[in-house]
NUZA-42815 format. One record per residue (C-alpha): residue in one letter; x, y, z. Coordinates in nm, 3 decimals, m for minus. Example, Ala and Ser with C-alpha at 12.3 -4.5 7.8 and 13.67 -1.06 7.14 Angstrom:
BEGIN
{node 'A' {1.230 m0.450 0.780}},
{node 'S' {1.367 m0.106 0.714}},
! end
This chain:
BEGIN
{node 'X' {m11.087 m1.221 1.875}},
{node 'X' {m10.923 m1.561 1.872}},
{node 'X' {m11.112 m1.841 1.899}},
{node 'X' {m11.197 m1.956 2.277}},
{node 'X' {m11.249 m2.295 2.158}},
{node 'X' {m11.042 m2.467 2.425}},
{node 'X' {m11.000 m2.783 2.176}},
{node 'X' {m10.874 m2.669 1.829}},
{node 'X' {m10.757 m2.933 1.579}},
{node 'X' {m10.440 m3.088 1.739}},
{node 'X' {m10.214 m3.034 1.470}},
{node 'X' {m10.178 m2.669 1.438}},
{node 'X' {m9.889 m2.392 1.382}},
{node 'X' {m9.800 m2.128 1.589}},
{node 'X' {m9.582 m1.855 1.514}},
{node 'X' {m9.425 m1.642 1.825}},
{node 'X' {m9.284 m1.334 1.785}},
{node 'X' {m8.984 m1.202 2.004}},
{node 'X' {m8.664 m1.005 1.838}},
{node 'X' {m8.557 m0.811 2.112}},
{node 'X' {m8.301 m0.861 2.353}},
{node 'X' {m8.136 m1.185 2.529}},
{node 'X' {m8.369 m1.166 2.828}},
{node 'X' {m8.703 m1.037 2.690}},
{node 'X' {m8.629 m1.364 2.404}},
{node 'X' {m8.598 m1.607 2.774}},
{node 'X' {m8.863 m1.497 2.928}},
{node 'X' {m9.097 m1.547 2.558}},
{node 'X' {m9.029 m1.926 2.588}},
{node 'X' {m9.287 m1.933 2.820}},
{node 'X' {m9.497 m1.877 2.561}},
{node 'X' {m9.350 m2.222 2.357}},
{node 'X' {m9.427 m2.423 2.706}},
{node 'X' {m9.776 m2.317 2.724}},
{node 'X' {m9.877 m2.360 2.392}},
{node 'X' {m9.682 m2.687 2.369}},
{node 'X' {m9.833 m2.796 2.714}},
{node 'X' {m10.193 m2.746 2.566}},
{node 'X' {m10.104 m2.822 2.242}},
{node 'X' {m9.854 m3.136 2.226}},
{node 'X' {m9.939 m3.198 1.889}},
{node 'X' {m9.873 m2.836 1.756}},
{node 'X' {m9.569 m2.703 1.561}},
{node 'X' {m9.433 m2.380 1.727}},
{node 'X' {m9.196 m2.194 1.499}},
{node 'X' {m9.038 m1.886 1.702}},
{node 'X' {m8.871 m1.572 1.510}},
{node 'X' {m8.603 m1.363 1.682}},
{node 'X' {m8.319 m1.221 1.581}},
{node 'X' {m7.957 m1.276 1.486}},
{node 'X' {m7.765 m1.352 1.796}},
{node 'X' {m8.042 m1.536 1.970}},
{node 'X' {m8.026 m1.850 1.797}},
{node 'X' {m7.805 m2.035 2.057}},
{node 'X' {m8.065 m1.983 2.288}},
{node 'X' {m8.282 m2.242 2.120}},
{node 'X' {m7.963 m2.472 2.009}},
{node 'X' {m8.164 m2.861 2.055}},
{node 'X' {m8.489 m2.731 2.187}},
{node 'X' {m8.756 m3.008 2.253}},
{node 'X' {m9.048 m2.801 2.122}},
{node 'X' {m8.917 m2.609 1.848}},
{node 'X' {m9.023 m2.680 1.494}},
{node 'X' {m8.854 m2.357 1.272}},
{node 'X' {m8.650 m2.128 1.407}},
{node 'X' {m8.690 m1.801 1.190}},
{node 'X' {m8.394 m1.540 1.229}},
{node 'X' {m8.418 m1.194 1.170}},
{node 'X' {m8.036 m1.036 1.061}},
{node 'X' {m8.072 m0.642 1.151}},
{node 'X' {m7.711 m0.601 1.135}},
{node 'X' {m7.725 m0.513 0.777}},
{node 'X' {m7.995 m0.475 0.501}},
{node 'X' {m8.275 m0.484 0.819}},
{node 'X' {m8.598 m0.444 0.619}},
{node 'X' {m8.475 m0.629 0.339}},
{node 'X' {m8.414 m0.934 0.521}},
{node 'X' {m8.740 m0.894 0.720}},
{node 'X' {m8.948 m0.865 0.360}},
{node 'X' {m8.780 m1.209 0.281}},
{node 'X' {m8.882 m1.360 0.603}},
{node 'X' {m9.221 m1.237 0.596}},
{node 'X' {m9.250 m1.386 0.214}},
{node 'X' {m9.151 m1.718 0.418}},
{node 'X' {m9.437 m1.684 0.663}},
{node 'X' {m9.685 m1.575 0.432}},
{node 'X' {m9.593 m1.920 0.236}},
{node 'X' {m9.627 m2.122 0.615}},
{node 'X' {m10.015 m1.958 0.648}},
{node 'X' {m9.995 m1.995 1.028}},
{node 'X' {m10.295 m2.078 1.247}},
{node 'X' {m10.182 m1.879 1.525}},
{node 'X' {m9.947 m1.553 1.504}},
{node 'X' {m9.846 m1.417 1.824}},
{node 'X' {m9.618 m1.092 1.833}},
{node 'X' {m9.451 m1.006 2.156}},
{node 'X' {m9.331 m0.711 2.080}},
{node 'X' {m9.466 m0.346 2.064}},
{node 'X' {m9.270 m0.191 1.796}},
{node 'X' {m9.443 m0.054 1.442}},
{node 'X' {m9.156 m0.320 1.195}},
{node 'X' {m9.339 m0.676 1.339}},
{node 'X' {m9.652 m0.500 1.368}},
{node 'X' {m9.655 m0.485 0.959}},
{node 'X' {m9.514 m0.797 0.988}},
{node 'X' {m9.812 m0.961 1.132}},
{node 'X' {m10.068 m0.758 0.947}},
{node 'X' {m9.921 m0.882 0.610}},
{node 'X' {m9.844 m1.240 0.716}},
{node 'X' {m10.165 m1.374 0.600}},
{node 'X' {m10.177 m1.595 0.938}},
{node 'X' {m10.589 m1.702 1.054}},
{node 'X' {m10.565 m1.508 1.397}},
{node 'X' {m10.304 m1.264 1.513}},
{node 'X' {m10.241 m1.157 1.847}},
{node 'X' {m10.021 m0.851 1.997}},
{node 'X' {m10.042 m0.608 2.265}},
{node 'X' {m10.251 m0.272 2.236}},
{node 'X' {m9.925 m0.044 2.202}},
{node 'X' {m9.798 m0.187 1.850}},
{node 'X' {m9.962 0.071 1.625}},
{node 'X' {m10.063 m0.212 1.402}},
{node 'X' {m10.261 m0.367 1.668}},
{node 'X' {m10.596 m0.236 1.594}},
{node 'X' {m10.593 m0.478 1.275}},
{node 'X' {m10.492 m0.766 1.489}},
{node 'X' {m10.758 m1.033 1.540}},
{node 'X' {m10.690 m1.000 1.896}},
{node 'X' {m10.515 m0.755 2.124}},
{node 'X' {m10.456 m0.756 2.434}},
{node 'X' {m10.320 m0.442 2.737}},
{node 'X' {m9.963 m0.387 2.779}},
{node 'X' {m9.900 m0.181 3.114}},
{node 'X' {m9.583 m0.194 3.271}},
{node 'X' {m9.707 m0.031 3.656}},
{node 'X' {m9.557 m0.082 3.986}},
{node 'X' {m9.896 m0.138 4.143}},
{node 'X' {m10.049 m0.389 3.924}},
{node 'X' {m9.676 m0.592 4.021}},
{node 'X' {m9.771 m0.822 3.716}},
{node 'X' {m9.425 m1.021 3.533}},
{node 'X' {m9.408 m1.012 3.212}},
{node 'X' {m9.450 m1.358 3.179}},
{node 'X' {m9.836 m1.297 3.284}},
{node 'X' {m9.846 m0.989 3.036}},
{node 'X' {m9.689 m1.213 2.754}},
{node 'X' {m10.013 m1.492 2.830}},
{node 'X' {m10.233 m1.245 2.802}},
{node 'X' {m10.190 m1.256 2.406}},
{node 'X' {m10.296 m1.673 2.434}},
{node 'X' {m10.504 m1.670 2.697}},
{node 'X' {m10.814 m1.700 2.493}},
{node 'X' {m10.687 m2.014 2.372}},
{node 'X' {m10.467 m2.185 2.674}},
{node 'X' {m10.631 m2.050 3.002}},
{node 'X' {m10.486 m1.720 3.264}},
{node 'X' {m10.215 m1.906 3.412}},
{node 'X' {m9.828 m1.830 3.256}},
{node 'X' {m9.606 m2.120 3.248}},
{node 'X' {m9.289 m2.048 3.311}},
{node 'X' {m8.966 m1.982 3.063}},
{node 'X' {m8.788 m2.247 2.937}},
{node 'X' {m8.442 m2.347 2.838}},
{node 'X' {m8.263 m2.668 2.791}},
{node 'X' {m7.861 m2.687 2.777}},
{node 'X' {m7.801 m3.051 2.608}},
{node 'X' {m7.579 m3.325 2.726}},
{node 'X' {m7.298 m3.216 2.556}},
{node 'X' {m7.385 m2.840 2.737}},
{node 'X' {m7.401 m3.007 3.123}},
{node 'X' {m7.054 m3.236 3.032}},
{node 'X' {m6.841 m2.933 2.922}},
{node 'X' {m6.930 m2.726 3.272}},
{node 'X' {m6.900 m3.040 3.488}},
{node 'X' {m6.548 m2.994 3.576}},
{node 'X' {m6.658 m2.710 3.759}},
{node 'X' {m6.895 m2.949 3.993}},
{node 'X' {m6.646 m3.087 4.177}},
{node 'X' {m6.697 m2.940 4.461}},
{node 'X' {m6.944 m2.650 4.585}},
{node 'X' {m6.958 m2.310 4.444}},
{node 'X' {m7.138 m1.987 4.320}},
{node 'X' {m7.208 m1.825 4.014}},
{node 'X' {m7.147 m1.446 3.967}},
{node 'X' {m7.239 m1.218 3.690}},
{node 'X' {m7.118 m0.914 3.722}},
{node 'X' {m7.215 m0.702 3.451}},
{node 'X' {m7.497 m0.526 3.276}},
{node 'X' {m7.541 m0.292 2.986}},
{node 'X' {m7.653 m0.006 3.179}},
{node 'X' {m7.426 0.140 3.469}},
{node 'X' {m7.695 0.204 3.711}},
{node 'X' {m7.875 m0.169 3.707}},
{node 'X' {m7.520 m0.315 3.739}},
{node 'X' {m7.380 m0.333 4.161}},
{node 'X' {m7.027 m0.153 4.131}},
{node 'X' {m6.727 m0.339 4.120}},
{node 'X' {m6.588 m0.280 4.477}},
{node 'X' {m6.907 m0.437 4.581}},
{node 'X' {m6.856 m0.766 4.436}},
{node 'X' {m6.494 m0.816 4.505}},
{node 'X' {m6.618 m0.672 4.880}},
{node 'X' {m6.881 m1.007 4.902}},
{node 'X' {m6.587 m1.248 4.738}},
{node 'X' {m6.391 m1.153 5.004}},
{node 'X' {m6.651 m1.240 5.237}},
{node 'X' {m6.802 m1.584 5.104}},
{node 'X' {m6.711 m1.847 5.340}},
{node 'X' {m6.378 m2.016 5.198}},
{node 'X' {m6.526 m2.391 5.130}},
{node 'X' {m6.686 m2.212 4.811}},
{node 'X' {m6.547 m2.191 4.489}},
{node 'X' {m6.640 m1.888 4.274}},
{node 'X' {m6.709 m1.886 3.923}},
{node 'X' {m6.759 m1.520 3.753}},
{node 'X' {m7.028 m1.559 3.417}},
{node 'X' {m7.096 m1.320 3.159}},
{node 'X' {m7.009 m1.245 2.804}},
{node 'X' {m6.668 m1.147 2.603}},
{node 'X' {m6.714 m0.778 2.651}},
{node 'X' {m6.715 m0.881 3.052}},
{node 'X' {m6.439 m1.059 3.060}},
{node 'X' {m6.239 m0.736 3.154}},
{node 'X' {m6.474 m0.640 3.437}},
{node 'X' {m6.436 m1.003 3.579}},
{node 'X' {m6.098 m1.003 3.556}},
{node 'X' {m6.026 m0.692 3.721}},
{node 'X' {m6.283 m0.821 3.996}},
{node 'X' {m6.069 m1.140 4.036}},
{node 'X' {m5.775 m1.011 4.074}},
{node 'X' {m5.858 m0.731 4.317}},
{node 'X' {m6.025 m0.980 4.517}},
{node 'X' {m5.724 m1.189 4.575}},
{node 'X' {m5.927 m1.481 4.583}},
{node 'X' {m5.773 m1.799 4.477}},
{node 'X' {m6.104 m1.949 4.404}},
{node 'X' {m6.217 m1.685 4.150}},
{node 'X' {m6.204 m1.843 3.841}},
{node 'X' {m6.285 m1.628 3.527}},
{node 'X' {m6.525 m1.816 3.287}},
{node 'X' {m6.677 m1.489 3.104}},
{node 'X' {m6.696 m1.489 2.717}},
{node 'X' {m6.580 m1.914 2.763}},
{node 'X' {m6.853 m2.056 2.777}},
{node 'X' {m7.217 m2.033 2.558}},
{node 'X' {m7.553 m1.934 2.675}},
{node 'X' {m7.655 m2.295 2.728}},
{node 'X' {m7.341 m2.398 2.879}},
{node 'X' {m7.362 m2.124 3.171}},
{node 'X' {m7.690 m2.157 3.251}},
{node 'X' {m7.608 m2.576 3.306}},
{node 'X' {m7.345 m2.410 3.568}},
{node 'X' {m7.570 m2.205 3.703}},
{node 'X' {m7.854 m2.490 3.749}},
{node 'X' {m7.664 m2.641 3.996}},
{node 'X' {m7.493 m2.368 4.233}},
{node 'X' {m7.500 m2.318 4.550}},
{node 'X' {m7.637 m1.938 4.461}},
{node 'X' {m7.634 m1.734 4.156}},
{node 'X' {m7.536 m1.337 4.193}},
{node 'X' {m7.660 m1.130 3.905}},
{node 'X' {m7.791 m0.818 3.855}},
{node 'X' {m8.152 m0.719 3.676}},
{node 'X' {m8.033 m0.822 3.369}},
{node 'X' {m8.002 m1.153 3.160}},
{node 'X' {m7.838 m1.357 3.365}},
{node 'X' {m8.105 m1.305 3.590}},
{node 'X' {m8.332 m1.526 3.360}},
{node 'X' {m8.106 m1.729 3.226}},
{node 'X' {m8.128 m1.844 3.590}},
{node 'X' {m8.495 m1.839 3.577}},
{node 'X' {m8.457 m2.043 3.319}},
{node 'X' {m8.352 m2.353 3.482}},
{node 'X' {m8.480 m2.250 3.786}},
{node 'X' {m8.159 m2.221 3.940}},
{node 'X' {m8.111 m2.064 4.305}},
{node 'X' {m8.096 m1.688 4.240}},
{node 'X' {m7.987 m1.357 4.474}},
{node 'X' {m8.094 m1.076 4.246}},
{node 'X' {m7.965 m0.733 4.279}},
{node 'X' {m8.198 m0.452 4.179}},
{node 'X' {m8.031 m0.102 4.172}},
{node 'X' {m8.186 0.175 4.002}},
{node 'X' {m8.509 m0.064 3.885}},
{node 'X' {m8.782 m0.255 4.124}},
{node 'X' {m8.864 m0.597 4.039}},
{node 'X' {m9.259 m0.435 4.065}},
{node 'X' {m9.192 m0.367 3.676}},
{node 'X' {m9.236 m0.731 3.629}},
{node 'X' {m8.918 m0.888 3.535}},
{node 'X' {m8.791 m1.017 3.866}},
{node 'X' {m8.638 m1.380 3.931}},
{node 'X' {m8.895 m1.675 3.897}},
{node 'X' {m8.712 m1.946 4.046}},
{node 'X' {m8.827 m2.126 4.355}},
{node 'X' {m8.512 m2.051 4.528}},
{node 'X' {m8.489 m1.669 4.423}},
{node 'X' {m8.422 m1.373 4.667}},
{node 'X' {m8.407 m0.968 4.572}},
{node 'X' {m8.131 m0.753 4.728}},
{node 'X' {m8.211 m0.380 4.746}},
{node 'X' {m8.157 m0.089 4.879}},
{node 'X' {m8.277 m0.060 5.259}},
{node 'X' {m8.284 0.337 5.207}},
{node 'X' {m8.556 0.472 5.102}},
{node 'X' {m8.484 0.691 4.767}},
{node 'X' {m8.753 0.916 4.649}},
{node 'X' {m8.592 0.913 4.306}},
{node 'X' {m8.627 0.538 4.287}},
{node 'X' {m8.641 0.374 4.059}},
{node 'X' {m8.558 0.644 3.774}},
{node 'X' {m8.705 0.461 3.514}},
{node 'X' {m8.799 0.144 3.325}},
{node 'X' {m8.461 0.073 3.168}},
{node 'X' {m8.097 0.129 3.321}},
{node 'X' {m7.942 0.472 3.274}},
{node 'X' {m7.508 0.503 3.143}},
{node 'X' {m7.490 0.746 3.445}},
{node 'X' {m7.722 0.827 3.790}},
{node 'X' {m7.924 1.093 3.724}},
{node 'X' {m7.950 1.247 4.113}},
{node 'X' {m7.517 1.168 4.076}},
{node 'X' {m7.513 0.985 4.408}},
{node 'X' {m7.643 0.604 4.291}},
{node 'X' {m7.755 0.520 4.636}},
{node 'X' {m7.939 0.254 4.515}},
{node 'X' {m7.699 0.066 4.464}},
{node 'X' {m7.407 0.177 4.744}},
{node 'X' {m7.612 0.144 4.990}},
{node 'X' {m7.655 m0.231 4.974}},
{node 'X' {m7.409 m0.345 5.207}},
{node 'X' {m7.193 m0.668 5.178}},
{node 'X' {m7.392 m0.834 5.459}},
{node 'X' {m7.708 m0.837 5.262}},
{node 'X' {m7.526 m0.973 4.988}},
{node 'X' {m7.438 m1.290 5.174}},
{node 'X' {m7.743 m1.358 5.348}},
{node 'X' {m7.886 m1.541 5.111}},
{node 'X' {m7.628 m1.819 5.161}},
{node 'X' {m7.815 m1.896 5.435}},
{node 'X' {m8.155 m1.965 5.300}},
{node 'X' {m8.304 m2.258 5.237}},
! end
């Protein structure tokens, strides 16, 4: 196991696995603020992949950032990063993620104590594994999964993720501030974790008129946002989707009045900057662990029961029972309520 000496040598390096997608990578940096938080003199090095960097762009607590390119030549470029590590001889390697390619990763990378969860099928060489359970009735965030891994080492309690848009970040959105609005992100990857369209431009038209609307998301939404906009007929729309960079919206979204978003990375980019939040949760139940952790956060659902909810762990391209109630039953009224909590 790793050691449960609660005062290791102050100067330290960690290693923190996380390659997978934008929102799994947010929520991981609440891994860097607990070890950092215990360990001020440490160096934390994180390794993700390409794509993610911008996430980390200036980060206070950030020694190395390694990236992993799996666009092209995947296991090549891994092998050259892992002949990195294995140079570094890390104190501490902790792996995030449950797939077989970073499992050999940490095996090989000659670090004193590895950590991972029990499903990597590498894990039973780890120095220290710890349960992975994704289950409606233990309700437990995957924050609190993710501190399992360093728990021996910090204490039970997850810190929360972190991100930090830069000056530069807050002074390119800031002619936005000028008066009140609201963020909206529209999309999603999967169709049935993403509210339909008519829904959103049904709430724009509602929002009381003193608010000013920004729609967020990436290039590839830009479309959806537009069409949104425009069908609205809302004057106050304004389009900002594939404009601005990770950092940038979530220094919009710090200071709303409310953040829309669906279960999806917005969601903790929010989180991140514990920005107000309305969550929408269609086909999935924030029970799986990867709701909003803002102080300010509220989940919209469906108020009909579904016996085929939620269909599964991950979004589906299409509902499988063909009627997505989940999602068209949530009426426009439970949309803006939140406006009116405090």
């Amino acid at each position: 196991m790793l050691t449960s000496d609660k005062n290791p040598p102050a100067l330290q390096r960690f290693l923190v696995i996380q390659t997978a997608s934008i929102g799994d990578v947010i929520l991981a940096t609440a891994v860097i603020e607990k070890l950092h938080n215990r360990f001020p003199g440490a160096a934390i090095d994180f390794m993700t992949k390409k794509g993610n960097e911008a996430l980390f762009k200036g980060h206070p607590y950030l020694d190395k950032l390694l990236i992993w390119d799996k666009s092209k030549q995947k296991y090549r470029n891994l092998a050259r990063l892992l002949q990195q590590v294995r140079q570094t001889r890390y104190d501490y390697l902790i792996n995030l993620q449950r797939f077989a390619a970073t499992g050999l990763f940490t095996l090989l990378s000659k670090a004193d104590h590895t950590s991972g969860f029990d499903k990597n099928p590498f894990s039973r060489w780890f120095t220290y594994r710890a349960v992975h359970r994704i289950s409606i009735k233990d309700n437990m965030h995957e924050t609190g999964r993710n501190q399992a891994l360093i728990s021996p080492f910090t204490d039970a309690v997850p810190a929360r993720p972190r991100l930090y848009p830069s000056a530069d970040d807050y002074k390119t959105v800031d002619i936005y501030k000028t008066k009140a609005y609201l963020c909206i992100a529209p999309a999603s990857l999967w169709f049935t974790k993403q509210l339909p369209e008519y829904q959103w431009i049904s709430l724009i038209r509602a929002i009381p008129r003193e608010f000013r609307i920004v729609l967020l998301g990436s290039q590839p939404d830009h479309a959806l946002c537009e069409r949104i906009m425009k069908e609205s007929g809302s004057e106050r729309c304004l389009n900002l989707a594939g404009r601005l960079t990770l950092l940038q919206s979530a220094a919009l979204m710090q200071d709303a009045v409310m953040n829309y978003v669906n279960d999806s990375s917005p969601m903790h980019l929010a989180s991140s900057v514990n920005a107000r939040t309305t969550a929408v949760f269609c086909s999935t139940v924030p029970q799986f662990g990867f709701g909003p952790l803002s102080d300010n956060a509220i989940v919209i659902e469906s108020a009909k029961k579904l016996s085929c909810r939620p269909c599964g762990l991950h979004g589906h391209r299409e509902c499988p029972e063909k009627h997505f109630e989940c999602a068209t039953a949530i009426t426009t009224q439970q949309l803006l309520s939140p406006l009116n909590y405090e």
